[in-house]
C-alpha positions, 0 to 999 in steps of 0.5 A: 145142856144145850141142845137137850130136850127137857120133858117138864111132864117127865121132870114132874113125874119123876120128882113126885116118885122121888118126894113121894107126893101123890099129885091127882090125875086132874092137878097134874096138868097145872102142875105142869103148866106152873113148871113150865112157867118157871122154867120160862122165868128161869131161862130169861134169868139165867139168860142175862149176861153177867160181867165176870168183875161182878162180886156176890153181894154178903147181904141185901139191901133194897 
């Protein structure tokens, strides 16, 4: 997925024909902006390198 473009407006309007959610003209921009945002924190969590021994933990405990 490198090296391609993601278009997070396109993403947006794409899932909202798929959920049939009518998001209004005046929102879309916010709603953009918000998948921006996650696509950001998302990049910076799927970003940090694991080591390959690291096992999924069966529940959390703070």
């Amino acid at each position: 997925m490198e090296g391609m473009s993601f278009n997070v407006g396109e993403y947006v309007d794409q899932m909202a024909l798929l959920l049939d959610l009518q998001i209004r003209d005046e929102d879309r921009d916010g709603v953009v902006a918000n998948f921006e945002r996650i696509r950001a924190i998302a990049n910076l969590v799927n970003s940090f390198p694991l080591a390959e021994d690291i096992e999924v933990a069966p529940v959390f405990e703070p």
